[in-house]
MARBAVEX-551031 format. One record per residue (C-alpha): x, y, z; residue number from 1. Coordinates in steps of 0.25 Angstrom, whole numbers. Layout:
MARBAVEX-551031
R     u     v     w num
R     X     Y     Z NUM
...
END
This chain:
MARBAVEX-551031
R     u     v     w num
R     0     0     0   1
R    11    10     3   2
R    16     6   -10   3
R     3    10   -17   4
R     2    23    -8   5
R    15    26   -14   6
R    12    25   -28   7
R    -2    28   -26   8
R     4    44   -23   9
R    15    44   -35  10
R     3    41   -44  11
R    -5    53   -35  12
R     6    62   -36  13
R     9    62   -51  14
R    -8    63   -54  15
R    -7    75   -45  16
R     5    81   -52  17
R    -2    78   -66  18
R   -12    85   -62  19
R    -5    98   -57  20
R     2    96   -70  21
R   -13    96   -78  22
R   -16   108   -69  23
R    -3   116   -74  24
R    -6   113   -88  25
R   -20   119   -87  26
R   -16   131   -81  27
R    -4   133   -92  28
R   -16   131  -103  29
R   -27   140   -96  30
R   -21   153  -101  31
R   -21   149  -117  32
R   -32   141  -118  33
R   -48   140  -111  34
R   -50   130  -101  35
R   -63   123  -106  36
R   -51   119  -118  37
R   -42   116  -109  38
R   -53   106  -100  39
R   -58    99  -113  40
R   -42    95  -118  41
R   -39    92  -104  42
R   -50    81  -105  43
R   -50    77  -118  44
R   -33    74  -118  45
R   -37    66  -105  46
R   -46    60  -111  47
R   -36    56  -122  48
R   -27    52  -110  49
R   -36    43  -103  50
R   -41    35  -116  51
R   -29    28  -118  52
R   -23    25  -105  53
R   -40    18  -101  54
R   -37    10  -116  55
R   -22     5  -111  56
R   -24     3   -98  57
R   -28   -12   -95  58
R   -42   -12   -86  59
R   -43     4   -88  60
R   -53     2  -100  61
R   -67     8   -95  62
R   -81     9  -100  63
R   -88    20  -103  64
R  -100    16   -98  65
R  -106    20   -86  66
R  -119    20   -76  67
R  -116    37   -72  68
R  -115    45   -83  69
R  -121    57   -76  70
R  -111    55   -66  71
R   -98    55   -76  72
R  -104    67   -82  73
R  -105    74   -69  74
R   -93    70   -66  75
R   -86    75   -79  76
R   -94    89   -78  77
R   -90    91   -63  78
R   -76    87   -68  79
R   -75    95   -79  80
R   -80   106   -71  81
R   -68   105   -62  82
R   -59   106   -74  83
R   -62   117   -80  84
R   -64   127   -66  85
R   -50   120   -61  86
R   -43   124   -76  87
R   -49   138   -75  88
R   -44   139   -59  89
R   -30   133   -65  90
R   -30   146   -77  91
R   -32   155   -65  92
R   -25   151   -52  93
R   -13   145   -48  94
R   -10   132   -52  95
R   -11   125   -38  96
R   -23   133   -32  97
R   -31   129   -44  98
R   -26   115   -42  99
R   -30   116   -28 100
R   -44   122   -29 101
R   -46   110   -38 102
R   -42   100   -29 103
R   -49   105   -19 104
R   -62    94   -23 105
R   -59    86   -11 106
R   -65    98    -2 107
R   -77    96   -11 108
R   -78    83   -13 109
R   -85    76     1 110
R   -95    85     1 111
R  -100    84   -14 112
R   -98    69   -12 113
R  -107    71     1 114
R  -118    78    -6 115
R  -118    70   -18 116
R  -113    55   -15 117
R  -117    56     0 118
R  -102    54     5 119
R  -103    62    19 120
R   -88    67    21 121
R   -83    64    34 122
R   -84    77    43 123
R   -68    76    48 124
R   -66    83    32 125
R   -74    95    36 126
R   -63   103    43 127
R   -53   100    30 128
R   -63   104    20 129
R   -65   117    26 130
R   -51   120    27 131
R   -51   116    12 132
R   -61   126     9 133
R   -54   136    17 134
R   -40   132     8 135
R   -48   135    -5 136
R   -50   150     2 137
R   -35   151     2 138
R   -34   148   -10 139
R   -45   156   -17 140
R   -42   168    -9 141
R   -54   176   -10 142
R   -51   192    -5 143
R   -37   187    -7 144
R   -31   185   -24 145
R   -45   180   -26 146
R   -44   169   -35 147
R   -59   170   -42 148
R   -65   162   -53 149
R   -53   153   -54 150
R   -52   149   -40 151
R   -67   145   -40 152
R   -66   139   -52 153
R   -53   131   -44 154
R   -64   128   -33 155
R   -74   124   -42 156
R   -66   114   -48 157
R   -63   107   -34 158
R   -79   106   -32 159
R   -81   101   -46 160
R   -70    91   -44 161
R   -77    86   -31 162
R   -87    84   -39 163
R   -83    77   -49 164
R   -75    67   -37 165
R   -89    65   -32 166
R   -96    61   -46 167
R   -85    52   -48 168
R   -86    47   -35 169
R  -102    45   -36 170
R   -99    37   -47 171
R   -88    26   -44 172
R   -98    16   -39 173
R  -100    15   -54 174
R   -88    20   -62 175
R   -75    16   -62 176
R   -63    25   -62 177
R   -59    24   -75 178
R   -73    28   -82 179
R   -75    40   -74 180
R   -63    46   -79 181
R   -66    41   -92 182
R   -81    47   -91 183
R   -74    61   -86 184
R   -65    61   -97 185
R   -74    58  -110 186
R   -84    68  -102 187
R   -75    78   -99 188
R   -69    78  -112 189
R   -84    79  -120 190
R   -88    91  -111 191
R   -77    99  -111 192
R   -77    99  -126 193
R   -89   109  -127 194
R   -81   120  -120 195
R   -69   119  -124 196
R   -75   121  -138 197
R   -83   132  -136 198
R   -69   138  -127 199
R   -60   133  -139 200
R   -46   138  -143 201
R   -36   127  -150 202
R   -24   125  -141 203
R   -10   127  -147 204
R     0   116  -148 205
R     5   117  -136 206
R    -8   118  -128 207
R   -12   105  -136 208
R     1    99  -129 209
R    -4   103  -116 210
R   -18   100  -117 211
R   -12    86  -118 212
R    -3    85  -107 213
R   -16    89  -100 214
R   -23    79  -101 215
R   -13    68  -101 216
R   -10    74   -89 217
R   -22    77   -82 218
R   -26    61   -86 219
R   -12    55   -81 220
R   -14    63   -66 221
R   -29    56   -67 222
R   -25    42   -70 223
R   -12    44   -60 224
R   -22    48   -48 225
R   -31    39   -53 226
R   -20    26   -50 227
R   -15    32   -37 228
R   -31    31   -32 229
R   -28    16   -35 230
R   -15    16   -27 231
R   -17    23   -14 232
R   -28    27    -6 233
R   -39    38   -12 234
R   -36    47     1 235
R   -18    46    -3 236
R   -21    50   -16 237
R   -31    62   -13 238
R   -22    68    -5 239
R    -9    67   -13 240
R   -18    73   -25 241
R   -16    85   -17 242
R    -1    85   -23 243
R    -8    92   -34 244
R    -8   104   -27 245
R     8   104   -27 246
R    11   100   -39 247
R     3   112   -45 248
R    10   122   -34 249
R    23   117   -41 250
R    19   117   -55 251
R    10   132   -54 252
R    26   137   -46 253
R    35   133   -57 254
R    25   135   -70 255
R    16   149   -66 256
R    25   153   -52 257
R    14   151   -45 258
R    15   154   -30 259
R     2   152   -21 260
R     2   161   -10 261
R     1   157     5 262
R   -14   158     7 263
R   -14   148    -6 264
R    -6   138     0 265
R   -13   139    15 266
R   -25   136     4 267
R   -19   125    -3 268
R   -14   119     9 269
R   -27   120    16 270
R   -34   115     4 271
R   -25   104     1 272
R   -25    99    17 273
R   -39   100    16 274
R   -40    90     4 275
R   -32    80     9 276
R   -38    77    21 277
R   -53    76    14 278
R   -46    67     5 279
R   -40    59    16 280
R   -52    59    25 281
R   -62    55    16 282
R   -62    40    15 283
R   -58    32     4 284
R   -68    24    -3 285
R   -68    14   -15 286
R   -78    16   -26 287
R   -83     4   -33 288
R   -79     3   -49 289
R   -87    -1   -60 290
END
């Protein structure tokens, strides 16, 4: 088991760090081109991603078919949701407060996953919550370099992906892993189309490249996480997704000079503390597969 642990937190480290790196790459594309362009080729290059590794992979091959179509499509809206407020905070704020308000969903989560699935949180996680909510303060700083649209539109993508956690949770007694993301993907890739077309400008040669690495990326951190959920307990992994956080500090430092300010750290630290122990606290359950 210490052996599993181990490798269970390599695979969660280098998800996280794919993902800081996707993050860095939306925000280097956000000035030149619109985000609902930049949302539809992150899907659709994933998508691309994802095919062939479910058709080479021995026992990943999924069917399409499935009892909760409402659901995936819930799930695909609330997701895509979440995408496009979190690359419009990442055009406007700094790299790891954006990264941050987004991965703030596990404040969210117990109490939609109470109100919708019935899943009463334990009280002990009140008290971390609330000192969450009180880190996203800090970090918005309202009176004080007021972050504004984007730093709602940050917060708005935590909720959204809280809600997209619970859809996806309401539904594993039916689905398995596997055809979730292959639901999310083919939706999220159909949907988006329509406003990237109607916000439509034709990226350049280099911007194509990009768009690439965005995807493959963005899919490589999702399969990475994925197979460290099957390595090491869920509440392990939760908490070391939080590296995230560091690894988007480092990259916003050295690419944009980005240096958050000490009521954005106490904020960060405060939300990042609060996280893990909901995370931690909140018991561990194994969902049944179709």
């Amino acid at each position: 088991m210490k052996h599993e642990l181990r490798r269970g937190a390599a695979f969660a480290l280098a998800g996280a760090a794919c993902f800081a790196v996707m993050s860095a790459l939306v925000k280097g594309l956000a000035p030149d081109l619109p985000t609902p362009v930049i949302v539809f080729f992150r899907n659709l290059f994933a998508l691309g991603a994802l095919l062939p590794w479910i058709a080479l992979t021995p026992g990943a091959r999924v069917s399409m078919q499935s009892r909760r179509p409402a659901m995936h499509l819930l799930r695909a809206l609330t997701g895509l949701g979440a995408m496009y407020c979190f690359f419009y905070a990442l055009s406007q704020m700094p790299l790891a407060s954006a990264v941050l308000l987004n991965y703030s969903q596990p404040l969210f989560l117990p109490f939609i996953a109470w109100a919708w699935i019935g899943e009463r949180p334990p009280a002990r996680i009140y008290p971390a919550v609330l000192i969450g909510f009180v880190g996203v303060i800090l970090i918005l700083k309202p009176g004080l370099g007021w972050v504004g649209p984007a730093g709602f539109a940050g917060l708005a993508a935590g909720v959204l992906a809280a809600t997209s956690m619970a859809a996806i949770r309401r539904m594993s007694d039916t689905e398995a892993s596997i055809r979730i993301v292959l639901w999310f993907s083919v939706l999220a890739t159909l949907i988006s189309a329509v406003p990237a077309v109607i916000a439509w400008q034709t990226p350049h040669a280099a911007q194509w490249l990009i768009l690439v690495a965005l995807g493959v990326v963005g899919t490589a951190g999702q399969l990475l996480l994925t197979h460290a959920y099957t390595l090491a307990p869920a509440a392990h992994i939760g908490a070391l997704i939080y590296s995230i956080v560091v690894f988007a500090a480092l990259i916003g430092w050295v690419v944009w000079q980005e240096t958050p300010d000490l009521i954005s750290i106490a904020g960060g630290l405060a939300v990042i503390v609060a996280a893990l122990i909901v995370v931690i606290t909140r018991a561990p359950t194994t969902p049944r597969r179709a």
